[in-house]
SEMISE-140920 format. One record per residue (C-alpha): residue number from 1; residue in three letters; x, y, z. Coordinates in steps of 0.001 Angstrom, whole numbers, always signed. Layout:
SEMISE-140920
NODE num residu       X       Y       Z
NODE NUM    ala       X       Y       Z
...
end
This chain:
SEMISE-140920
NODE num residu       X       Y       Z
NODE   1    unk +118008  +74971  +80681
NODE   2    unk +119080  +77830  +83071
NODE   3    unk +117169  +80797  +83234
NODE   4    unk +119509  +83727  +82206
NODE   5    unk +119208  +86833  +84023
NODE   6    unk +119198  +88897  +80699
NODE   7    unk +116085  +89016  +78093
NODE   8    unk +117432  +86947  +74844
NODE   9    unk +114820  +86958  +72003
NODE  10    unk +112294  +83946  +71638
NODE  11    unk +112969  +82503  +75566
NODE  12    unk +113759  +85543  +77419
NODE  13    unk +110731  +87402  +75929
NODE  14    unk +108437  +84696  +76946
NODE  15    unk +110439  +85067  +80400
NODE  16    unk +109330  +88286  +80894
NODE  17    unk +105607  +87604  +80486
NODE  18    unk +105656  +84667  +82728
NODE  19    unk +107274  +87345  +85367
NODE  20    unk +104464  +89960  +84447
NODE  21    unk +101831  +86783  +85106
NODE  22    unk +103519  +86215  +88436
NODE  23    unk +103621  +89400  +89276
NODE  24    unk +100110  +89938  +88593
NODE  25    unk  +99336  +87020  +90656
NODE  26    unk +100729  +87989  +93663
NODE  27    unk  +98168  +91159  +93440
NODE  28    unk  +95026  +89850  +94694
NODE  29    unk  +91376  +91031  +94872
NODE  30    unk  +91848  +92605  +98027
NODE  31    unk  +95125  +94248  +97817
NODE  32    unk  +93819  +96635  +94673
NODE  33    unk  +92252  +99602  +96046
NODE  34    unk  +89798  +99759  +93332
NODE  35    unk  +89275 +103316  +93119
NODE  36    unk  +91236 +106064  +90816
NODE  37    unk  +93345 +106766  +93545
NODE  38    unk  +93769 +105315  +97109
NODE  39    unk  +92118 +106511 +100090
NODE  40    unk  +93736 +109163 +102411
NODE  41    unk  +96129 +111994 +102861
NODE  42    unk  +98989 +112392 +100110
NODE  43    unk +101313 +112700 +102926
NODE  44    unk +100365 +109372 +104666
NODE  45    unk  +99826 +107820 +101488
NODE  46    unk +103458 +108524 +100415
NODE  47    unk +104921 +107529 +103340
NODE  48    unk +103008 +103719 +103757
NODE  49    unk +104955 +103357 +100341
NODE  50    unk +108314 +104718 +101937
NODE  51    unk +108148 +102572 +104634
NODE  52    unk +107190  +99504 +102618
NODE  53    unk +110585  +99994 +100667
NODE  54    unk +112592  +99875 +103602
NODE  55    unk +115675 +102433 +104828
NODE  56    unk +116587 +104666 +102123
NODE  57    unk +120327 +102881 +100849
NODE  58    unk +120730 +100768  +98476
NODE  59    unk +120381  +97322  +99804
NODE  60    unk +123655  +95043  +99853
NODE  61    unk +122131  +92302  +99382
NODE  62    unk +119077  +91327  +97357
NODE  63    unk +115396  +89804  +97884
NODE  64    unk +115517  +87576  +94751
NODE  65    unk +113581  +88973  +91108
NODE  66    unk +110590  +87263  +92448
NODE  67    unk +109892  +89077  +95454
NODE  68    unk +111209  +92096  +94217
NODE  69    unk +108218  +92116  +91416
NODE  70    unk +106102  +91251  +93596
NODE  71    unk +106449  +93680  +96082
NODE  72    unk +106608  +96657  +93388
NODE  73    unk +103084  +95369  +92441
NODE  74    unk +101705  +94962  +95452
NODE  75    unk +102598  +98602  +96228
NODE  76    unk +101610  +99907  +92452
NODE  77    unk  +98147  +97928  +93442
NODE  78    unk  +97774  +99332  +96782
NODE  79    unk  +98983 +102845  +96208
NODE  80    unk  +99255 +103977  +92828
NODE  81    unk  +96349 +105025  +89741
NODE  82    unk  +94435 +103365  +87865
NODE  83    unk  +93809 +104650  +84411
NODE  84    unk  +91288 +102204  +83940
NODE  85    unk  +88859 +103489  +86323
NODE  86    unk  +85648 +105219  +84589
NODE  87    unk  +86086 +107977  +87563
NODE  88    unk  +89930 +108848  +86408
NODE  89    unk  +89497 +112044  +84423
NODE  90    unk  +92045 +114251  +85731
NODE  91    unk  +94294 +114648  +82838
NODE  92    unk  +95565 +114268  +79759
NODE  93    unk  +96729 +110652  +80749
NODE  94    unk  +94499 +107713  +79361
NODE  95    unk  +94835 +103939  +79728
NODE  96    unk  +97066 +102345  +77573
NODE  97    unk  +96543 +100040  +75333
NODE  98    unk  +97389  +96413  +76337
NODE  99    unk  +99236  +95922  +72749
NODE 100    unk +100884  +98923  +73219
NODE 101    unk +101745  +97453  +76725
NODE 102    unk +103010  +94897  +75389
NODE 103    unk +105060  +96282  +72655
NODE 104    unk +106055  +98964  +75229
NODE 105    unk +108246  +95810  +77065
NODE 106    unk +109108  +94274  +73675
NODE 107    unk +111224  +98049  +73562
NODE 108    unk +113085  +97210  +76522
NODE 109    unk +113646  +94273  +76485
NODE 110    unk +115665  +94499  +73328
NODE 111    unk +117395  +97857  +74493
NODE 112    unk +117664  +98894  +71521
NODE 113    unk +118231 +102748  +70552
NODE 114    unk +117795 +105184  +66864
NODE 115    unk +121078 +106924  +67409
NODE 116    unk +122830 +104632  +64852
NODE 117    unk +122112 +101828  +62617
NODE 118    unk +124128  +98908  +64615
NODE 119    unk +122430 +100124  +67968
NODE 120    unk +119230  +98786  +66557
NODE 121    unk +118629  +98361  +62776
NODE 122    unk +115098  +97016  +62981
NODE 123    unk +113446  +99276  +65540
NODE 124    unk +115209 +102408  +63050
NODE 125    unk +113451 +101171  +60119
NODE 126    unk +110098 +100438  +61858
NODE 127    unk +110529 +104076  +63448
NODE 128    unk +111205 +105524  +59750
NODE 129    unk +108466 +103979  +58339
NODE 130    unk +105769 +105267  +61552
NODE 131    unk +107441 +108631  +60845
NODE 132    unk +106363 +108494  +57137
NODE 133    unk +103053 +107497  +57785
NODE 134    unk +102423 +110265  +60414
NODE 135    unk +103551 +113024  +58188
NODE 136    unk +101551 +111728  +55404
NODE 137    unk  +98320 +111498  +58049
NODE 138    unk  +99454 +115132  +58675
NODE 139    unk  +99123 +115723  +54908
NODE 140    unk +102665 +116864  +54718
NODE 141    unk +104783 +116481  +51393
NODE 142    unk +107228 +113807  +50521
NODE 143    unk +110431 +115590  +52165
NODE 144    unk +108649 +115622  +55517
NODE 145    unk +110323 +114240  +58641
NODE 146    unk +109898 +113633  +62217
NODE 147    unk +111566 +111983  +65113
NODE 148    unk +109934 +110443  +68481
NODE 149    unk +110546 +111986  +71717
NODE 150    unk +110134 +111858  +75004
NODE 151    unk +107241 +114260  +75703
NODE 152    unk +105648 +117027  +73634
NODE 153    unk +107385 +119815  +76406
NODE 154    unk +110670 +118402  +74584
NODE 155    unk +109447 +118239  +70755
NODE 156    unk +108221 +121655  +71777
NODE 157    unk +111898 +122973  +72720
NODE 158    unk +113198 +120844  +69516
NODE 159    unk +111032 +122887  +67035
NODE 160    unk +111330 +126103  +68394
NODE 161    unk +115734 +125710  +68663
NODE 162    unk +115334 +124474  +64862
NODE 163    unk +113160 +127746  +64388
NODE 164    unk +115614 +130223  +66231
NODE 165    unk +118664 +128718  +63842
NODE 166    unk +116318 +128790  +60560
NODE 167    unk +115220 +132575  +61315
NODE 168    unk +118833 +133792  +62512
NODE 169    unk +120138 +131993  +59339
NODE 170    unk +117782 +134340  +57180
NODE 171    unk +120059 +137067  +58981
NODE 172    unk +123500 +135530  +58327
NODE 173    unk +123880 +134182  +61628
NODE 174    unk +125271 +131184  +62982
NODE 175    unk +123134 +130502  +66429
NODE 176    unk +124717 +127170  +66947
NODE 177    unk +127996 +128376  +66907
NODE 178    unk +127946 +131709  +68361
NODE 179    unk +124819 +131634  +70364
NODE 180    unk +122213 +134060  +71119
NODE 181    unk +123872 +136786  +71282
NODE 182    unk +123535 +138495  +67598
NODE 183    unk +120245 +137798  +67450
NODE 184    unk +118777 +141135  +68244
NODE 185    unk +115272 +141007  +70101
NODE 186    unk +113863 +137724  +69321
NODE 187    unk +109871 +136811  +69694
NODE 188    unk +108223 +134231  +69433
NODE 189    unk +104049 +134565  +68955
NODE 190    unk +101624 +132318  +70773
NODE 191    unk  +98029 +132786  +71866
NODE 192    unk  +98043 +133640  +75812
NODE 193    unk  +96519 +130255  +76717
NODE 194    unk  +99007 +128085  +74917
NODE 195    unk +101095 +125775  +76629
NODE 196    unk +103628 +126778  +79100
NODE 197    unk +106537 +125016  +77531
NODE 198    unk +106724 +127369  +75053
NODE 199    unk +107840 +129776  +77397
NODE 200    unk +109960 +127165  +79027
NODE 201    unk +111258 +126350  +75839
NODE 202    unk +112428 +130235  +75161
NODE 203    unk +113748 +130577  +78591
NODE 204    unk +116343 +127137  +77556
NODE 205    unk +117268 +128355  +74252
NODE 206    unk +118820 +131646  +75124
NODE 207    unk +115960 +133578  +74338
NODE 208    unk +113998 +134553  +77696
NODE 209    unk +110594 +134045  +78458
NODE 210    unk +109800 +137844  +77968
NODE 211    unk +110758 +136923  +74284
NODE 212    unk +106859 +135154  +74404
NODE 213    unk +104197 +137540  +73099
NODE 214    unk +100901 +136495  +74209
NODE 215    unk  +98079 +137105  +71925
NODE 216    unk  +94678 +137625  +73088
NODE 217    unk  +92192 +134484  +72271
NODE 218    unk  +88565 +135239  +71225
NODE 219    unk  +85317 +133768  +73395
NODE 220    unk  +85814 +130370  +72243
NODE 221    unk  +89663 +130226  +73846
NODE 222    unk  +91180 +130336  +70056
NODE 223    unk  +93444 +132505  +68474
NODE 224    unk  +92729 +135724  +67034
NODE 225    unk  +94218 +136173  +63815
NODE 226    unk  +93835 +139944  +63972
NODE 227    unk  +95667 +140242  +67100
NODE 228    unk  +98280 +137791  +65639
NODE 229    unk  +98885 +140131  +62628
NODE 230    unk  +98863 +143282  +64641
NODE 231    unk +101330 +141713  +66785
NODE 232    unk +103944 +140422  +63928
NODE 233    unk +103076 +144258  +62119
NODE 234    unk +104406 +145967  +65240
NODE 235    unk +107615 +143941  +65636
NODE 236    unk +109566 +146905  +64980
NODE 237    unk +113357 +145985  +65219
NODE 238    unk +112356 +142710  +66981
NODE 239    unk +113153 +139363  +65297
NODE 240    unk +110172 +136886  +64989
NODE 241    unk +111466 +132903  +65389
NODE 242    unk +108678 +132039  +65216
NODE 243    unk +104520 +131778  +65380
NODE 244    unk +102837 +129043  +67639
NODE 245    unk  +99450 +128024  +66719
NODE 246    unk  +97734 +125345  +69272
NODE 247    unk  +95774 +122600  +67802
NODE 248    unk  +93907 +120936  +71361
NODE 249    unk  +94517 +123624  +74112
NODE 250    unk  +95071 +121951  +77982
NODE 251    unk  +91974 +123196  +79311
NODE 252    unk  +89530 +123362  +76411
NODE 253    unk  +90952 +121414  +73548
NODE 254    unk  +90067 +124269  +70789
NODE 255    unk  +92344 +124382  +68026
NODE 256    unk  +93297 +127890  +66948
NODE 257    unk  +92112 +128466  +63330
NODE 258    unk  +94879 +127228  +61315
NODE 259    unk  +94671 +128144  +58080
NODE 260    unk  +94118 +132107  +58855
NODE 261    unk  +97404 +131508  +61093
NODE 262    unk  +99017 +129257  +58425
NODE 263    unk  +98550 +132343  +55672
NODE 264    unk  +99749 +135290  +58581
NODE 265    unk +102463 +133436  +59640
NODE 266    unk +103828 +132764  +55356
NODE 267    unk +103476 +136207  +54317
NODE 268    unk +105912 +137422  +57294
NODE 269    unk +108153 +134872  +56257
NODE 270    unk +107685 +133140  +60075
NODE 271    unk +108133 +129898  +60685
NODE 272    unk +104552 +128035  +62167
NODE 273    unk +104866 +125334  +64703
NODE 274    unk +101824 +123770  +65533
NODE 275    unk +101374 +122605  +68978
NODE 276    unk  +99315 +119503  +68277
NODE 277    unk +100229 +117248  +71167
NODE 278    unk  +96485 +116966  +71980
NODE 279    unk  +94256 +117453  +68675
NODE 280    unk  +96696 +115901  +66404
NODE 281    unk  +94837 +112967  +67059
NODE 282    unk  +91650 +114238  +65581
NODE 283    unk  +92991 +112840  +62519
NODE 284    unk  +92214 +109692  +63626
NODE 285    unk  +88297 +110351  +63179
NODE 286    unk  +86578 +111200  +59891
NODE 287    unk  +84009 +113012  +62420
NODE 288    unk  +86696 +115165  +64077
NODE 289    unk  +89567 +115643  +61206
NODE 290    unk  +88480 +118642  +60232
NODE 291    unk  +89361 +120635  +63758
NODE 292    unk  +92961 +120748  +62167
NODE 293    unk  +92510 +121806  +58774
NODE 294    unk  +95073 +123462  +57944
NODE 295    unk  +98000 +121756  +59701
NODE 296    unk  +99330 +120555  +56813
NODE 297    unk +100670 +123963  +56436
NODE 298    unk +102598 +124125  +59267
NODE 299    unk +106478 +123853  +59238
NODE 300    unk +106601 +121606  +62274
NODE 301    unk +104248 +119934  +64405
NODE 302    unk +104139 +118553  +67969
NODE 303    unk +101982 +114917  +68476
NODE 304    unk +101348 +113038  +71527
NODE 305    unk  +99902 +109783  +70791
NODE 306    unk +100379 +109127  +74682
NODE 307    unk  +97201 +111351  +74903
NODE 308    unk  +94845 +110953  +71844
NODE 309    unk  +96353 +107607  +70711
NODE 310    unk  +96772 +105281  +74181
NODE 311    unk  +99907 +104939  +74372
NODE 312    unk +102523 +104137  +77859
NODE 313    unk +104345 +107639  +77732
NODE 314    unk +106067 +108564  +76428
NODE 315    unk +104890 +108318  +72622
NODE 316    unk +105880 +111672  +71443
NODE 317    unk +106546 +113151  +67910
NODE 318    unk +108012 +116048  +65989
NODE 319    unk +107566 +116172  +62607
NODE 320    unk +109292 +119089  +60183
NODE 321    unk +107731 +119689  +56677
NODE 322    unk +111346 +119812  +55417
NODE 323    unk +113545 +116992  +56833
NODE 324    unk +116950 +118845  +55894
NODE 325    unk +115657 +121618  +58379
NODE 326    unk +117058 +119042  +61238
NODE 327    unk +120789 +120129  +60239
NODE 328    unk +120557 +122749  +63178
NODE 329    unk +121035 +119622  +65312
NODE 330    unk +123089 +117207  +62825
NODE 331    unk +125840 +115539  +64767
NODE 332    unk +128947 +113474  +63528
NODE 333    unk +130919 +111798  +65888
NODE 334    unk +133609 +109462  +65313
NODE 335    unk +132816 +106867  +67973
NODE 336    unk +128776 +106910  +66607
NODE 337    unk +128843 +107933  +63100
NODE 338    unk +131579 +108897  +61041
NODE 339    unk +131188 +110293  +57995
NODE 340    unk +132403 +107146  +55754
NODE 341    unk +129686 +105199  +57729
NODE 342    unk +126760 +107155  +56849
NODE 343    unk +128007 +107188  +53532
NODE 344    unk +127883 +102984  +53639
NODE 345    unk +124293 +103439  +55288
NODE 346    unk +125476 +102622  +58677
NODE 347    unk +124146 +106205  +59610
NODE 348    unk +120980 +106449  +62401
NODE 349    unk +118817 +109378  +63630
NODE 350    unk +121282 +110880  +65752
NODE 351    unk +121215 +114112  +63641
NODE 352    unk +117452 +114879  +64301
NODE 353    unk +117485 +114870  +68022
NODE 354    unk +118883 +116305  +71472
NODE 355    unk +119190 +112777  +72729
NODE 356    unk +121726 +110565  +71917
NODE 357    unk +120600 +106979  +73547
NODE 358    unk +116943 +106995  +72456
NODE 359    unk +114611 +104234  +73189
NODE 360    unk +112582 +102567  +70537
NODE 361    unk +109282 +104089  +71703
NODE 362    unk +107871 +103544  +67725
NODE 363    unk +107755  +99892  +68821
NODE 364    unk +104396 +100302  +71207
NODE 365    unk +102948 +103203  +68286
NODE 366    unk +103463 +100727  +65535
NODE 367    unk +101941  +97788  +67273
NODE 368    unk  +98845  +99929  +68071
NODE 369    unk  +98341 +101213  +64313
NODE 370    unk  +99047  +97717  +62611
NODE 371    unk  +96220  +96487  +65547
NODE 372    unk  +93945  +98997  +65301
NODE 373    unk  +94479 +100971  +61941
NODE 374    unk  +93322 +104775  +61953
NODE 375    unk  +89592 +103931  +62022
NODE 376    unk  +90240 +101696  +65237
NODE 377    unk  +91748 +104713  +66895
NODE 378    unk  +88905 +107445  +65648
NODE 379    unk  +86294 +105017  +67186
NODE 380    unk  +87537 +105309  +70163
NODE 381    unk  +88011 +109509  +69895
NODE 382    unk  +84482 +109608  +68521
NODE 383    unk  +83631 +107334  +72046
NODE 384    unk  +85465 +109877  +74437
NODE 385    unk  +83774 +112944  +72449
NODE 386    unk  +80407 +111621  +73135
NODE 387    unk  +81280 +111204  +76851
NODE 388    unk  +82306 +114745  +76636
NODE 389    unk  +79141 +115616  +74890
NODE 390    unk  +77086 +113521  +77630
NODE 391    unk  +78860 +115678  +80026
NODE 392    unk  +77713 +118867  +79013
NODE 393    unk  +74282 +118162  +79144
NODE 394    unk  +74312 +116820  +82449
NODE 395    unk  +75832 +120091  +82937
NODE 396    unk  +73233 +121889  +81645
NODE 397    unk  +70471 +119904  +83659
NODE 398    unk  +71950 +121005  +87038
NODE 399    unk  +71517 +124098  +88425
NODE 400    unk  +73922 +123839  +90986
NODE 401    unk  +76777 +123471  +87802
NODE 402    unk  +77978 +126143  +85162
NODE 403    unk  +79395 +125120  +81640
NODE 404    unk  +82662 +127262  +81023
NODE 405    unk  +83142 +126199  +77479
NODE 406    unk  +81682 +124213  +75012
NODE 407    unk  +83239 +120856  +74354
NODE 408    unk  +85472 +120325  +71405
NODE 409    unk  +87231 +117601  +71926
NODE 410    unk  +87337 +115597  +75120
NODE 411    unk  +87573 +117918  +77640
NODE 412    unk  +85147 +119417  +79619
NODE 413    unk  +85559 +122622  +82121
NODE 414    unk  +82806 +123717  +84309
NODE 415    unk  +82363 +124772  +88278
NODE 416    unk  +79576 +124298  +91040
NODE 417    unk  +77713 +127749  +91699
NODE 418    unk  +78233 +129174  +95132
NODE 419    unk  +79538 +132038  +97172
NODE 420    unk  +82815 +130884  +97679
NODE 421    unk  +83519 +129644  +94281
NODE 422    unk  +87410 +129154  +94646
NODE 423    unk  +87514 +127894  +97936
NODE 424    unk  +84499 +125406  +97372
NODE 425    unk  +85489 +123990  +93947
NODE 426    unk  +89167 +123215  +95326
NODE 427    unk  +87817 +122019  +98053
NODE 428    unk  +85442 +119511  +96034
NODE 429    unk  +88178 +118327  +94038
NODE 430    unk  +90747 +117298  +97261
NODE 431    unk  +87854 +115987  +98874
NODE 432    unk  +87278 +113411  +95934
NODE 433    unk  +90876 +112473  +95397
NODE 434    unk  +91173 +111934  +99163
NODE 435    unk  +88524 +109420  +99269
NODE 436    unk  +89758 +107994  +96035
NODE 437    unk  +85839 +108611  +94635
NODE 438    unk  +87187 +110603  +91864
NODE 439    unk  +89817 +111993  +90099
NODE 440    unk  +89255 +115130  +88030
NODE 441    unk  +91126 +117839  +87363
NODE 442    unk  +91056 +121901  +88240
NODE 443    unk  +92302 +125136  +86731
NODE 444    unk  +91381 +128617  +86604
NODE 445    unk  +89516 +130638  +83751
NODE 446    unk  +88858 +134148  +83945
NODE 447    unk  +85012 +133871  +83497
NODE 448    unk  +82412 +136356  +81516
NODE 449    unk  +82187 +139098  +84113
NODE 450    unk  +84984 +137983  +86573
NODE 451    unk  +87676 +140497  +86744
NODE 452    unk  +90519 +137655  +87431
NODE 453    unk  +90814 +133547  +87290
NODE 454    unk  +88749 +131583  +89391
NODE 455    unk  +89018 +127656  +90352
NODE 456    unk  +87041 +125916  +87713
NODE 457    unk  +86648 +121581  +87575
NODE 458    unk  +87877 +119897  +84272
NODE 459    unk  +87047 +116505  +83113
NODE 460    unk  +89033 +114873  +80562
NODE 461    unk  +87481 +111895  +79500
NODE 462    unk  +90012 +109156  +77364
NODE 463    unk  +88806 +106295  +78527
NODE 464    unk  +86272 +104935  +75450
NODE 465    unk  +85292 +102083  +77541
NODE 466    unk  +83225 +104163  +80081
NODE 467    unk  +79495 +104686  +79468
NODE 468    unk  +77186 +107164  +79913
NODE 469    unk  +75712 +105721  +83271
NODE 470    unk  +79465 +106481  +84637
NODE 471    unk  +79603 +110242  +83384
NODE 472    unk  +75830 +110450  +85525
NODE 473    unk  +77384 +108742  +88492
NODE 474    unk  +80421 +111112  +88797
NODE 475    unk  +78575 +113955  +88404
NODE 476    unk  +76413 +112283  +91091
NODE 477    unk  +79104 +112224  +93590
NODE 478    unk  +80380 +115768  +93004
NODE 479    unk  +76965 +117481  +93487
NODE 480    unk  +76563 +115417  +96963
NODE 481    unk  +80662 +116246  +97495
NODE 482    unk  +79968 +120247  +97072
NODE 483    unk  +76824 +120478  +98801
NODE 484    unk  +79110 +118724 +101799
NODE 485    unk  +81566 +121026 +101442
NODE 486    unk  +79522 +124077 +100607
NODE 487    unk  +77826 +123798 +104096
NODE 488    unk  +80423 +123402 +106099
NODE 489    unk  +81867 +126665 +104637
NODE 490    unk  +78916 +128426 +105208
NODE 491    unk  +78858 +127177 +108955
NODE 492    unk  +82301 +127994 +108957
NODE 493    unk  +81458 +131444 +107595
NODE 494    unk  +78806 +131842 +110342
NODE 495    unk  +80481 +130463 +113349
NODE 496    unk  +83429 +133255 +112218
NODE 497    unk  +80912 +136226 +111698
NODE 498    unk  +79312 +135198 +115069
NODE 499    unk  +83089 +135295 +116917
NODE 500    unk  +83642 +138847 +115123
NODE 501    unk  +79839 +140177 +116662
NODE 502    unk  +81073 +138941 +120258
NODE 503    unk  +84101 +140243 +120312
NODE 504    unk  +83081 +144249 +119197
NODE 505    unk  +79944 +143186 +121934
NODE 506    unk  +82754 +142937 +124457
end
């Protein structure tokens, strides 16, 4: 029979894992760099992969499917990341889950999409169902809903627009027809180390960024309820849309305490979004559910399951404790979904989103939870928090390393003592990723006694495969990393102080 170019069910899918088998084929041994990262400058590095895909037009003719696979691979294997690697702990990125992999093609290969029911009947059921099951996880009630999305920076924006129209309606005002405008002074309340979409977020919907309100965290990077009801008491004439709580902060993963929030937030009459794209997955783990107590009382809440959960990205979800909240985005279009048609049950999710072609991302989530059920996936947490936990005792054993916080949930933030703390620890890090050793990440923390932020290392540690021996054997190379680069700065320091003595000589 003749191979069709297009992926039919039955055939076609098994097509496309005998191309993935090829594919994988033509990446040998040698060819894989074998590191988190490959060797050398970004610069060069981006450039070998340039020059490997030729002049920069659009080819007129083509190299065959074959070739073309396998020369994507090849360069993926040469010069791209490997999640896989027990020394990739950069970011909130983990390895996927070869079911999820797997499912993740199933999605496109169909093509299907959760605007409408005849774009994809199936994949909207199995995505209504996943839905249900997440907000019942979450604890919320039976007229819950949720939608997938395509990054928890976009569910973000989703529940804070839906927030803006629910508090302007309390005013009589119709945001989504007459915009901004009448809404006088809007704020929205967040702790000052919450994520920076929120701002983002405000800046896209009309409100500004100076609408964010930043309110102070206490020692452990969480929250302070006082501040947040001192804040919302001195509104004045300003309009609160709402409060942002975050359940698994970038840096530290602490979850602001919830339930004090949750009980601030309903006696203003505020809406609460809770920023779970990280800790929502705490619910995973008998050990670690209770972080988020309290999130059942939120109004909306943010999930990545391509973080805590394993997923390709992007495997994002918002979820509103009342579904009939997601009329601020309802649509009805005669060419998608007419009225009469929803009425027959032809209707999709096209009302609960920004995005009208949607790929059927549940697919990959569903596989992963009929595989692995919620237990399967807290193992694993429970796996990366004892890494984490490893972590900060080898912390605490070296003297040339300072803790910065305490571990929570898989993330760990510390620095290597010196003089030159900024220049050394960003130093440390390049030098790793340049000889693909390492990956971890950086940011800066204003530490006890420091008067600004300073360059701090961050591990985060999703890989539940790794062992204990690997956590010793990074730290390993980044003690004999700094102590490189902490001498030659010091020489460096010398050979300039030495210059500056000449010249007054002279």
């Amino acid at each position: 029979m003749r191979r069709s170019r297009f992926t039919s069910p039955g055939r076609g899918w098994a097509q496309v894992g005998a191309d993935l088998i090829r594919m994988a084929e033509s990446v040998s041994d040698t060819s894989h760099h074998g590191a988190p990262l490959p060797h050398g400058l970004p610069g060069d590095v981006l450039d070998e992969v340039d020059s490997a895909l030729g002049p920069r037009v659009i080819p007129s003719a083509g190299i065959g499917e074959s070739q073309a696979l396998a020369r994507l691979g090849d360069l993926v294997a040469r010069h791209g990341l490997d999640l896989t690697h027990t020394r990739t702990a950069a970011h909130l990125q983990p390895p996927p889950l070869t079911v999820a992999v797997v499912a993740d093609a199933l999605a496109g290969a169909t093509n299907a999409s959760l605007d409408t029911y005849d774009s994809g009947p199936a994949t909207l059921a199995i995505e209504q169902w996943m839905i249900a099951a997440l907000a019942d996880l979450a604890g919320l009630g039976s007229g819950a809903g949720g939608v997938f999305g395509p990054g928890g920076s976009y569910s973000n924006l989703l529940a804070l627009l839906i927030a803006r129209d629910h508090a302007a309606a309390a005013l009589g005002l119709d945001t989504r027809t007459d915009g901004t405008g009448a809404l006088h002074r809007p704020v929205v309340f967040c702790s000052r180390i919450a994520h920076f979409s929120i701002h983002r977020a405000c800046a896209a919907l009309g409100l500004g960024e100076s609408a964010v309100v930043g309110i102070d965290v206490d020692d452990d990077h969480r929250m302070l309820p006082e501040a947040l009801e001192a804040a919302l008491a001195a509104a004045g004439d300003r309009t609160p849309v709402a409060v942002v709580a975050t359940a698994g902060t970038t840096d530290f993963g602490t979850v602001d305490p919830l339930p004090e929030i949750a009980a601030i937030a309903r006696r203003h009459g505020v809406w609460l979004h809770v920023d779970a794209a990280y800790g929502f997955g705490s619910l995973f783990s008998d050990r670690l559910a209770g972080l988020v107590e309290g999130i059942d009382r939120a109004d909306s809440i943010t999930l990545d399951l391509h973080k805590i959960g394993w997923q390709p990205a992007a495997a994002s979800v918002l979820l509103l404790a009342d579904s009939g909240r997601f009329a601020a985005v309802d649509r009805s279009v005669s060419y998608l979904n007419p009225t009469d048609d929803i009425e027959a049950g032809y209707g999709g999710l096209l009302g609960q989103t920004l995005q009208t072609t949607r790929r059927p991302d549940v697919l990959k989530v569903a596989a992963t939870f009929l595989a692995y059920g919620r237990l399967g996936l807290g193992s694993m947490l429970d796996r990366c928090h004892e890494l984490a936990r490893h972590a900060e005792q080898r912390i605490a054993t070296e003297p040339h390393l300072e803790l910065i916080a305490p571990v929570t949930l898989t993330t760990v933030v510390f620095r290597y003592r010196c003089a030159d703390l900024d220049a050394v620890n960003a130093e440390l890090r390049r030098r790793l990723i340049r000889s693909g050793a390492a990956l971890i990440g950086r940011t800066r923390v204003v530490t006890a006694g420091a008067d600004r932020p300073q360059v701090c290392l961050k591990l985060t540690l999703l890989n539940p495969e790794a062992h204990e021996a690997d956590i010793d054997a990074l730290f390993d190379d980044i003690i004999r990393v700094a102590l490189e680069v902490e001498s030659e700065s010091a020489r460096a320091l010398s050979t300039d102080a030495d210059a500056l003595e000449a010249s007054h000589e002279h």
